[in-house]
PLY file of the C-alpha trace (Angstrom):
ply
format ascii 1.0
element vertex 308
property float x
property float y
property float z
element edge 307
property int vertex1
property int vertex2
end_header
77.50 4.12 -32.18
76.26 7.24 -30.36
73.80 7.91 -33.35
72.51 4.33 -33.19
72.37 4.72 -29.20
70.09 8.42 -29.34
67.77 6.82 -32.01
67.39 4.08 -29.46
66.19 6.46 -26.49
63.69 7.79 -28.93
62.52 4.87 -29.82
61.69 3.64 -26.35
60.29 7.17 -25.71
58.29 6.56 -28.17
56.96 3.57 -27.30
56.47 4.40 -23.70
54.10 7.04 -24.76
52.27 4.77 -26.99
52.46 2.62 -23.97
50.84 5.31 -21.75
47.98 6.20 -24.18
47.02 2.61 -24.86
46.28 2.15 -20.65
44.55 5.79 -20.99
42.40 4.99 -23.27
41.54 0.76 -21.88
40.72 3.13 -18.43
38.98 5.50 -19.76
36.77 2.48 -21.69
36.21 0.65 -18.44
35.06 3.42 -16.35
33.25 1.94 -13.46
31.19 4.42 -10.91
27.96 4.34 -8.98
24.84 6.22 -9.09
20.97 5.73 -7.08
18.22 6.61 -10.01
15.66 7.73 -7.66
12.22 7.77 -10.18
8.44 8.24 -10.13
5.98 8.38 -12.61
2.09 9.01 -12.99
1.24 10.78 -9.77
-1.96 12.67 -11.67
-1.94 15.81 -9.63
-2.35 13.80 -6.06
-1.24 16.50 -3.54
-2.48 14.59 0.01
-2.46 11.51 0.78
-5.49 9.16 1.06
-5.89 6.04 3.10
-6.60 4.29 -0.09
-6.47 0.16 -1.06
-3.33 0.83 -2.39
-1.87 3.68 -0.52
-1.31 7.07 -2.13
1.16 9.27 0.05
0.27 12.20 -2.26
2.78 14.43 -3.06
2.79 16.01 0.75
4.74 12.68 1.50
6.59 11.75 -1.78
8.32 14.96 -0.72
9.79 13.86 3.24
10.05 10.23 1.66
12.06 11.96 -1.42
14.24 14.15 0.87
15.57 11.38 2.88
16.32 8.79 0.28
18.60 11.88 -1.15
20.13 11.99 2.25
20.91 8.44 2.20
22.15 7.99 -1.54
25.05 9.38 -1.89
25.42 10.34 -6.48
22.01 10.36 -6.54
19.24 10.91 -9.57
16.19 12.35 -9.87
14.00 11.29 -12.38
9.98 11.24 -13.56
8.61 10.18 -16.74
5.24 12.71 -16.56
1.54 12.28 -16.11
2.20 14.22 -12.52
-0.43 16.72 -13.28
-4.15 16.15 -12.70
-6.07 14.77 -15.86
-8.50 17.36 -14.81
-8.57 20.54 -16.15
-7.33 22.77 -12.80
-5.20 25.50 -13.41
-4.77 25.96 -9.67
-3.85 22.74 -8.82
-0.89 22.33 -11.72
0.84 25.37 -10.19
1.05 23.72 -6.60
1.88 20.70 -8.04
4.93 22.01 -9.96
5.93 24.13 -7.07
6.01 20.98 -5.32
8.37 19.40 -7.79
10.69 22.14 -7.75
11.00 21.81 -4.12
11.92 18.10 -4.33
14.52 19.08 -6.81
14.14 16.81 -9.84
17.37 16.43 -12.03
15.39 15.96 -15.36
11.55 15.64 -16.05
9.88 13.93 -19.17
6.35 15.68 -20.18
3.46 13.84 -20.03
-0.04 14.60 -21.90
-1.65 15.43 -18.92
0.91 18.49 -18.13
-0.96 19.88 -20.59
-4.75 18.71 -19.36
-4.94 22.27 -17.80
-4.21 24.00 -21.34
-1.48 24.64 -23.29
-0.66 28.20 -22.38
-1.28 27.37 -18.05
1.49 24.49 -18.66
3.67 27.37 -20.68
3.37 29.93 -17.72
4.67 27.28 -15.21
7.15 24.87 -17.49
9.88 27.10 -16.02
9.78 25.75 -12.85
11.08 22.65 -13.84
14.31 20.81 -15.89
11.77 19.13 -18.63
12.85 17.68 -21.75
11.32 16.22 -24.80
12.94 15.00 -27.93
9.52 15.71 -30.10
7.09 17.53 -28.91
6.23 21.27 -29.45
3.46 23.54 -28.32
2.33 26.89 -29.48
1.88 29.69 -26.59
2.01 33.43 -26.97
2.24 33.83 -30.77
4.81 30.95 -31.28
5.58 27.60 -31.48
7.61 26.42 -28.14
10.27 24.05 -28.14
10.86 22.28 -25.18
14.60 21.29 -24.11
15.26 18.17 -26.14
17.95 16.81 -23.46
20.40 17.73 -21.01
23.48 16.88 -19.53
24.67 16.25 -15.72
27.50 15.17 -14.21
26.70 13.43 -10.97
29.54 12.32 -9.23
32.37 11.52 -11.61
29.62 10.06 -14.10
28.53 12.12 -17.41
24.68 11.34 -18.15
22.82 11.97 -21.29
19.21 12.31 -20.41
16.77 12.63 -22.80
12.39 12.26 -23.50
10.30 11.31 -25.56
5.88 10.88 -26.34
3.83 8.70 -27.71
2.50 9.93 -30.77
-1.00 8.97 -29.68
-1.10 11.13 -26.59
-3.02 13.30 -27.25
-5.63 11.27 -28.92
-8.66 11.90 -26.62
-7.65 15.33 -25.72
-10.26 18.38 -26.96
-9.41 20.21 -29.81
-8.48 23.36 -28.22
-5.00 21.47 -26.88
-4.64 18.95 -29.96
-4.45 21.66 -32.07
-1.56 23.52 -30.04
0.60 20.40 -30.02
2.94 19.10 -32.51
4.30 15.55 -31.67
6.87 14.21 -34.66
7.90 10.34 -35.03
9.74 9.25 -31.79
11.96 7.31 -33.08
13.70 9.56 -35.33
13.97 12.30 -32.76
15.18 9.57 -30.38
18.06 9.06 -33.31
18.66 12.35 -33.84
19.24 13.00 -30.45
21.19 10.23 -29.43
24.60 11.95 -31.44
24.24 14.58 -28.97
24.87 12.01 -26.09
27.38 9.70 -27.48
30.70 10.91 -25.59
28.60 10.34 -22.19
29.03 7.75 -19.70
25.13 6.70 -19.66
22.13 7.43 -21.60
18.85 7.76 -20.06
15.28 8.08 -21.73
12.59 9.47 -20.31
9.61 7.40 -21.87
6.35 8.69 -21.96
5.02 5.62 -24.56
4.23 2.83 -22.05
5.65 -0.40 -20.87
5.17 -2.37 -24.45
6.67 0.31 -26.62
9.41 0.92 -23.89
10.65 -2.52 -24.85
10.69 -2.32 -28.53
12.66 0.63 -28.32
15.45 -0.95 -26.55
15.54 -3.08 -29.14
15.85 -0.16 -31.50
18.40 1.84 -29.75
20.87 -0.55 -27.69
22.84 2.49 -26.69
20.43 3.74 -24.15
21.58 2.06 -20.91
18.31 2.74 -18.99
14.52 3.68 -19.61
12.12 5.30 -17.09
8.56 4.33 -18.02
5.33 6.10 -17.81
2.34 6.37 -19.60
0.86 2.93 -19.13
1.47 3.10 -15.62
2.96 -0.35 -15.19
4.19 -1.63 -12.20
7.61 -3.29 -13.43
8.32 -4.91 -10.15
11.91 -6.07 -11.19
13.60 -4.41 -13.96
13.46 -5.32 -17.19
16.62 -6.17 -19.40
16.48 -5.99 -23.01
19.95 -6.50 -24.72
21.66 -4.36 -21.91
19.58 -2.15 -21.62
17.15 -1.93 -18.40
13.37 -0.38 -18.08
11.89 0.46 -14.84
8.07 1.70 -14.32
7.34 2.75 -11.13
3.11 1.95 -10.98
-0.05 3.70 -11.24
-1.36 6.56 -9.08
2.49 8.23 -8.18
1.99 5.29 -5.05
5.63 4.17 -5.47
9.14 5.85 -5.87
11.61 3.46 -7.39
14.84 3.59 -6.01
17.82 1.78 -8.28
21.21 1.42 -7.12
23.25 0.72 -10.23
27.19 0.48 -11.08
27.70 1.82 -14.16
30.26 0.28 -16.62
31.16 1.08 -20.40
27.81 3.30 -21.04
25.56 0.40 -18.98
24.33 -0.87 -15.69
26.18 -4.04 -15.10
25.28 -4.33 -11.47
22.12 -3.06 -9.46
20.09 -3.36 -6.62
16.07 -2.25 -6.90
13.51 -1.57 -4.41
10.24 0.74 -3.78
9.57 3.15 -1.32
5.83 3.70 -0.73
4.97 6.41 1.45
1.82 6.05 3.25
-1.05 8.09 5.43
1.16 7.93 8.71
4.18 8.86 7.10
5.20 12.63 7.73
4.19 15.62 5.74
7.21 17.71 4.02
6.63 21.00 5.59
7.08 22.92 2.67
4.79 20.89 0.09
2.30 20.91 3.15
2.38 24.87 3.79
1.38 24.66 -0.46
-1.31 22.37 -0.14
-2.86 24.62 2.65
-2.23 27.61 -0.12
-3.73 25.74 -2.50
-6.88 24.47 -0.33
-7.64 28.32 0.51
-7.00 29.38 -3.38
-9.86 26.47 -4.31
-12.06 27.78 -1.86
-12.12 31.29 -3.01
-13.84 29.48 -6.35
-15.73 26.65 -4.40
-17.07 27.99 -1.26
-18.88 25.44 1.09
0 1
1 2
2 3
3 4
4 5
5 6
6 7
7 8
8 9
9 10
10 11
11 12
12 13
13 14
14 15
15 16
16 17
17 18
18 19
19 20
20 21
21 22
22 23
23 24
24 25
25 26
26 27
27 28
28 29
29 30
30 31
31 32
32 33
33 34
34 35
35 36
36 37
37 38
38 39
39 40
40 41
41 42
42 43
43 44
44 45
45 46
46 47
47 48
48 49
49 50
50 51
51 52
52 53
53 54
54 55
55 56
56 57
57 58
58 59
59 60
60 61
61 62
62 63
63 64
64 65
65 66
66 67
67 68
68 69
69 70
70 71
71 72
72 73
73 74
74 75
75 76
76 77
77 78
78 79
79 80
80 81
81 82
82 83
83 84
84 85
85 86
86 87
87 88
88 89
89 90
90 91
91 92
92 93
93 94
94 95
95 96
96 97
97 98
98 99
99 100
100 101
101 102
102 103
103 104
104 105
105 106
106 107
107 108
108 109
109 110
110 111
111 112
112 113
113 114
114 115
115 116
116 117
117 118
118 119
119 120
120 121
121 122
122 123
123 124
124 125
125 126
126 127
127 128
128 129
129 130
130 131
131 132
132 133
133 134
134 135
135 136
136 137
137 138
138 139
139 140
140 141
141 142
142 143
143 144
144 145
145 146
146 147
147 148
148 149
149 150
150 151
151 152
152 153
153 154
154 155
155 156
156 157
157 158
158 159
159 160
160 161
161 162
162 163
163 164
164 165
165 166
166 167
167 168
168 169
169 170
170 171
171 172
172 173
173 174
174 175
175 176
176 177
177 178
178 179
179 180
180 181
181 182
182 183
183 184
184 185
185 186
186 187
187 188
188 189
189 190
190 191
191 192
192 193
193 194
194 195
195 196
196 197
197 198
198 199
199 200
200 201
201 202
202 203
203 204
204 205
205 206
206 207
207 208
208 209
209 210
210 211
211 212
212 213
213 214
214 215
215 216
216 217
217 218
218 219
219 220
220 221
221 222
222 223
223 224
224 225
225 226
226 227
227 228
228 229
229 230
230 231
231 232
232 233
233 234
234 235
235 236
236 237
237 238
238 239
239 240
240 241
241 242
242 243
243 244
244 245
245 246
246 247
247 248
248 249
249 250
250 251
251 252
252 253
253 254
254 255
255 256
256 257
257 258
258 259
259 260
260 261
261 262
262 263
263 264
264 265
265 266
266 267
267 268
268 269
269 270
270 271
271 272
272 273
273 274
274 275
275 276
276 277
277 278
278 279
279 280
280 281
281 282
282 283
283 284
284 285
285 286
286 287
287 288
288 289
289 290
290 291
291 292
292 293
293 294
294 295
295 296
296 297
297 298
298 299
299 300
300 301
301 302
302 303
303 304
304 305
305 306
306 307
C-alpha cells in the first residue's frame, strides 16, 4: 500500500510538470506585445526643405518631426528602406546626410543604389555611421571585397525582431561602370532564404526591401514568415498597408515627403492588429537644431568648391 501510494505522488508530480510545460510553451506561442514601426524611404539626399507641390520637409525637419514621434511612441522602430542619398554624384553632401541619420538614430537601414551614386569607396568611408544591412550585396573598397551586415537583431520592449535587407538585382543597371563594376548583387531570393534560419526563434521578421512595390508583393508570397516589409525603390505611396497572406507591406512615397508611422500588436511572429498614419513635415515646421547646424556646415563646405 505505501509503495502503490509513493508511485502515486510521482505520478501526479509528474504530470503537474507536464502540466506546467504544456501552459509554458501555449504562452510562450501566443506572445502578444506592441511596437510603433516608425519608416521612411527615398529621401534622395534632400537636406532643407522646399515649399514644393507636394511638400518636402527635407531632412532639417524629418529630424524634429522624427524626434517627437519617438517621444510619443513608447517600443518604438526605426526603419528606412534606402535611396536617402542624392542620385547625384556629391561626396559632400552624402556625409551630411548620413550624419544626419545617425543623429535621428535609425534602428536598422536597408542600402539603396543611390548610397552608392557618390562612389563606392565615399559610401565605404561613411557606412560606419549607420546600422545597414543587406542580405546580397557586396562592394569592393580598399583592396577587398566588403560585406555588408546581412541582418541584425533587437529587442525592443519585450519583443525579439529579426530585421533583415535586401536589392533588386537590377539596381544598378544605369549606373557607370566605375560603380557597376565594384558591386556584386547575388539572387535575392536565395539570400532572403538563407537568411531567414538566422531569424526563426524571433518574435517578428522584418525586410528591408529595396525591389519596389510589385516585387515587394511577390515576395510575400514567397516567404510567408516575414511578418512585415518596408518598401523602397519604386517609391510608391502605399496609402494603407498592404496584406498578403499575413504578411503586411508599407511604402512610405516619393521624395522622403512622408514618414510612416505603424502602430502594430504583434502576435505569433505577425501583426494582427494596427493602426497607420503619415506624418509630413512641412516648410513651417521647425528645424532640428542639430541637422540644421550640419546643413549650415555643409552649405559653407559647398561653397569653398562653388563660390558665387
Amino acid at each position: 500500500m505505501n509503495h502503490q501510494w509513493k508511485n502515486s505522488i510521482i505520478i501526479a508530480l509528474c504530470l503537474a510538470v507536464c502540466a506546467l510545460f504544456i501552459y509554458n510553451d501555449a504562452f510562450s506561442q501566443n506572445k502578444t506585445s506592441s511596437l510603433t514601426f516608425i519608416y521612411t524611404n527615398s529621401l534622395n539626399g534632400t537636406l532643407e526643405a522646399c515649399q514644393c507641390g507636394d511638400p518636402k520637409g527635407g531632412l532639417i525637419k524629418r529630424g524634429y518631426a522624427m524626434t517627437q514621434l519617438k517621444h510619443t511612441y513608447k517600443n518604438v522602430v526605426v526603419l528606412d528602406s534606402g535611396d536617402f542619398c542624392s542620385y547625384y554624384p556629391d561626396t559632400i553632401l552624402i556625409k551630411y546626410v548620413m550624419k544626419g541619420y545617425k543623429h535621428i538614430g535609425y534602428t536598422a537601414v536597408g542600402v539603396g543604389d543611390q548610397e552608392f551614386a557618390a562612389g563606392v569607396g565615399t559610401f565605404h568611408t561613411y557606412s560606419g555611421y549607420l546600422p545597414f544591412v543587406c542580405a546580397n550585396l557586396k562592394y569592393y573598397a580598399k583592396g577587398k571585397w566588403q560585406a555588408i551586415r546581412p541582418s541584425v537583431t533587437v529587442t525592443i520592449g519585450t519583443t525579439k525582431i529579426g530585421i533583415t535587407a535586401v536589392i533588386d538585382n537590377d539596381a544598378f543597371k544605369y549606373y557607370i561602370n566605375e560603380i557597376i563594376t565594384k558591386i556584386k548583387i547575388s539572387d535575392y531570393v536565395q539570400a532572403l532564404k538563407n537568411e531567414l534560419k538566422n531569424l526563426q526563434n524571433t518574435d517578428l521578421i522584418v525586410v528591408l526591401s529595396h525591389l519596389g512595390f510589385e516585387k515587394d508583393k511577390e515576395l510575400a508570397t514567397l516567404f510567408p514568415a516575414v511578418g512585415l516589409i518596408v518598401g523602397g525603390h519604386s517609391q510608391t505611396l502605399v496609402k494603407k498597408p498592404v496584406k498578403v497572406g499575413n504578411t503586411l507591406i508599407v511604402q512610405a512615397g516619393p521624395g522622403g515627403a512622408r514618414i510612416g508611422v505603424l502602430q502594430a500588436t504583434v502576435t505569433n511572429k505577425y501583426i494582427t492588429r494596427y493602426t497607420h498614419s503619415f506624418v509630413q513635415p512641412k516648410w513651417e515646421d521647425p528645424d532640428d537644431p542639430a541637422i540644421a547646424v550640419m546643413v549650415d556646415e555643409y552649405n559653407k563646405e559647398i561653397a569653398k568648391y562653388f563660390p558665387r
